[in-house]
C-alpha positions in Angstrom: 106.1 83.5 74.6 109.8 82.7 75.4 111.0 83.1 79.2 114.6 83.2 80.1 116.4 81.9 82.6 119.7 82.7 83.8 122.1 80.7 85.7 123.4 82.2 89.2 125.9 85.3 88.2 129.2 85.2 90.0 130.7 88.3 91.1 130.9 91.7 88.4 132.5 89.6 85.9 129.2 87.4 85.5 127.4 90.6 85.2 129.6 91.7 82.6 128.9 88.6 80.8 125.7 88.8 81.0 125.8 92.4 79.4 128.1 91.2 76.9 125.6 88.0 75.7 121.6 88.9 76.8 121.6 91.4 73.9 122.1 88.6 71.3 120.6 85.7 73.1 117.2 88.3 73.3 117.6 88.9 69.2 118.3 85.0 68.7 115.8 83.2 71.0 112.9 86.0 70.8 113.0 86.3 74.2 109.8 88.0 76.3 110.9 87.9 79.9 114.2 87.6 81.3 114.6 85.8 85.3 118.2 86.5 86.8 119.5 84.5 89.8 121.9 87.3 91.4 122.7 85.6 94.9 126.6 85.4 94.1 126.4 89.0 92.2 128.9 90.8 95.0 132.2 88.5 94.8 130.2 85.1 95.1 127.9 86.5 98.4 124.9 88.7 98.2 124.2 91.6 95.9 124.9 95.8 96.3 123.2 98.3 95.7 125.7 98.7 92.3 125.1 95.2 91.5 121.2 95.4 91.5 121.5 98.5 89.3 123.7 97.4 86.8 121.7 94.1 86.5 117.9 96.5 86.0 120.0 98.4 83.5 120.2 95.3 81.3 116.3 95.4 81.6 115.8 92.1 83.3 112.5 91.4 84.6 113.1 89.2 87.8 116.0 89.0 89.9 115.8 85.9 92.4 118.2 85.3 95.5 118.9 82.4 97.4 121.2 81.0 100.6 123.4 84.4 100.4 120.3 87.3 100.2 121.8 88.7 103.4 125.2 88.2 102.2 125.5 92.2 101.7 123.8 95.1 104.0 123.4 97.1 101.0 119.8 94.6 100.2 117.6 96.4 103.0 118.0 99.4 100.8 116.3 97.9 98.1 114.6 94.8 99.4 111.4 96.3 98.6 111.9 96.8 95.2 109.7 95.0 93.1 111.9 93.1 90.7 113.9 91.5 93.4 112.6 88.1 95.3 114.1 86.2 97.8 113.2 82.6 99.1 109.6 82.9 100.0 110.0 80.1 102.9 112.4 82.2 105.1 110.2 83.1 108.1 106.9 84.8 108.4 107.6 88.7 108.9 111.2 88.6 107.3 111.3 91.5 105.1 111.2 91.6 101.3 108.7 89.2 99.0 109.0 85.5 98.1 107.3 85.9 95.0 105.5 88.9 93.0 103.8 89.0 90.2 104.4 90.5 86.4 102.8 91.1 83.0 103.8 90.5 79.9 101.8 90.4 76.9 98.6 90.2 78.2 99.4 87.5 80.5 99.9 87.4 84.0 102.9 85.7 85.3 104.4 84.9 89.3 107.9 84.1 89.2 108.2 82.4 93.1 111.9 81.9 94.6 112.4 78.7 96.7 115.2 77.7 99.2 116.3 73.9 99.7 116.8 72.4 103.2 119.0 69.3 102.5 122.3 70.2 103.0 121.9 74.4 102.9 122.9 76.0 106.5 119.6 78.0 106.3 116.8 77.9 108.7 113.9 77.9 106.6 110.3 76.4 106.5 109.6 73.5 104.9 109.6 74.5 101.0 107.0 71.9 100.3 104.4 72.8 102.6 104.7 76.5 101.7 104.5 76.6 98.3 101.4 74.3 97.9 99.5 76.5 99.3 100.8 79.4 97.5 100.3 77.8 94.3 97.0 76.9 94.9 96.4 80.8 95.5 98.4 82.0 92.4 96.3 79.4 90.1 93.4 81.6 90.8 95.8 85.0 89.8 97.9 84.2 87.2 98.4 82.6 84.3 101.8 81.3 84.4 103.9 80.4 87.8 107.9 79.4 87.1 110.0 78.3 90.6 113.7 78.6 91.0 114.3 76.3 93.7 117.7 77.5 95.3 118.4 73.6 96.9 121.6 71.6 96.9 120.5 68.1 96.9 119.6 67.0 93.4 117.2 64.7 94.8 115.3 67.6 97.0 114.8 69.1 93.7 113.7 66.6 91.2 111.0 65.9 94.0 109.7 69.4 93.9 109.5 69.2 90.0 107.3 66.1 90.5 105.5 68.2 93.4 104.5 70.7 91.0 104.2 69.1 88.0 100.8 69.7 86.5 100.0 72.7 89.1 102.7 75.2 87.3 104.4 76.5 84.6 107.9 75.6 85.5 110.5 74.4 87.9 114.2 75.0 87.3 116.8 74.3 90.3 119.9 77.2 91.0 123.1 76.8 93.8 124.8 74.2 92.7 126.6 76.2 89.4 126.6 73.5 87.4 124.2 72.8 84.6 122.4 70.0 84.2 121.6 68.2 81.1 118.2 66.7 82.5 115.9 69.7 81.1 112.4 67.7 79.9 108.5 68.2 80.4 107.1 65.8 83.0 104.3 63.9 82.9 101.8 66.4 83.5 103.0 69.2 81.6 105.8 70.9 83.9 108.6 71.9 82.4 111.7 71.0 84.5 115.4 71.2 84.9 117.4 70.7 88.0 120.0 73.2 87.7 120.6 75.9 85.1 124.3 76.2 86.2 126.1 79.8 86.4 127.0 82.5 84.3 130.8 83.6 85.5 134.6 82.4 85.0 134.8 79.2 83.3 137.8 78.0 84.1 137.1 77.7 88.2 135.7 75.4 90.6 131.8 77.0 91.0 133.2 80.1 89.9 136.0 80.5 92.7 139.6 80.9 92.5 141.0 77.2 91.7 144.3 77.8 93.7 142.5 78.9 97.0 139.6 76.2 96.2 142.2 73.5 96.0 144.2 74.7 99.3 141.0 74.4 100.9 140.6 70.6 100.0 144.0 69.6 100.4 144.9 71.3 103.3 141.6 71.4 105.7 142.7 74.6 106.3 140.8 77.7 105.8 141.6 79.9 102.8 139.6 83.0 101.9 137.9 82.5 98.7 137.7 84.6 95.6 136.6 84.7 92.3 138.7 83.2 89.3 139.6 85.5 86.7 139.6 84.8 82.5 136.9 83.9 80.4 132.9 83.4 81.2 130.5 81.1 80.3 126.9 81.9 80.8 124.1 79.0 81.7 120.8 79.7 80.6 117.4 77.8 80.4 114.6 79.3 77.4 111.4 77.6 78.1 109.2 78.3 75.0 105.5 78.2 76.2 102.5 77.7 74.1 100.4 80.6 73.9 97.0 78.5 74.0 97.3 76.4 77.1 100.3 78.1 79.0 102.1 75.0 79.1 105.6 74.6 78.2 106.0 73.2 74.8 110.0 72.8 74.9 113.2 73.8 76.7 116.5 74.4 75.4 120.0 74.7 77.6 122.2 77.1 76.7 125.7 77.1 77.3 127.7 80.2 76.0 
């Protein structure tokens, strides 16, 4: 089984490039099951309700969130939905799911959306503390468990991949919209990347306008930002697992 997953999309024009690419990267890689971050899906903050159906019309499976989930109203309309998570350490009673569970051929598999504290204005729980426990439930449940940890610091998330190695499937990072090229299997059989990067204009800083993103640093002053315009890229991670054991058996980057 192959599992895709897609860097953080960046306003309409990353979910036009991902329309324009999943078609051929499904066909190419054989892929099973496709995992969307879709945080920065309505101009860089939040998702609509348009957004989230023209990403389900592409027939993605999961569709993870992160620091903006509230960033439009339109979410509480589809919050519910299950193909849509956001991070399950927000706090108790907030409304919508930090994880859910899917099937694809024959096997069971819990896709589970993490946010970061270091460095992310969010109050959240501790991501650590939360998802051991939920792991340690889902082992009994499923039979694959993949975590996109929404965090800034690299450091927060190569010491969540070492967390979970052994205990699941795999752990790839999101926020930061730029791809790492650290994607390996640790010790104990995780598969692990800390940042898939984005799928939106290439030519920006983190998908943003580079005028107004320059201002901004040069100026202290504030500037309104906005998305860049031109070509895309889109970041992607396929983790190919091994049927026998559920383990993954290699990653490739993809860069498009």
């Amino acid at each position: 089984m192959k599992i895709l997953a897609v860097g953080d999309l960046i306003g309409n024009s990353g979910i036009q490039e991902l329309k324009k690419q999943l078609g051929k990267i499904r066909q190419e890689e054989q892929i099973d099951f496709v995992i969307v971050n879709a945080e920065n899906a309505a101009e860089g903050m939040g998702i609509t309700q348009q957004n989230f159906h023209d990403i389900l019309a592409l027939d993605v499976d999961v569709i993870t969130m992160g620091n903006h989930t509230w960033g439009k109203k339109d979410i509480f309309k589809f919050m519910d939905h299950p193909k849509l998570i956001r991070p399950a350490n927000y706090p108790k009673g907030v409304v919508g799911k930090g994880y859910n569970i899917y099937t694809c051929q024959d096997k069971k598999i819990a896709v589970i959306n993490l946010i970061g504290r270091v460095d992310i204005n969010v109050l959240s729980e501790n991501p650590f503390v939360l998802v051991k426990e939920l792991v340690k439930k889902l082992q009994q449940e499923v039979d694959l468990i993949f975590v996109d940890f929404h965090a800034e610091a690299t450091a927060e998330k190569i010491a969540m991949g070492y967390f979970l190695d052994g205990k699941v499937t795999a752990v790839y990072g999101t926020h930061t919209h730029v791809q790492t090229a650290d994607e390996k299997i640790l010790p104990n059989g995780t598969g692990y990347i800390t940042d898939i990067g984005m799928t939106g204009p290439k030519h920006s800083v983190i998908g943003m306008d580079i005028s107004a993103s320059l201002k901004r640093f040069e100026t202290t002053l504030p500037e309104r930002y906005k998305i860049a315009t031109g070509e895309c890229i889109l970041n992607a991670v396929v983790f190919d697992i091994d049927n026998a054991n559920n383990k993954v058996k290699a990653i490739k980057r993809l860069y498009l």
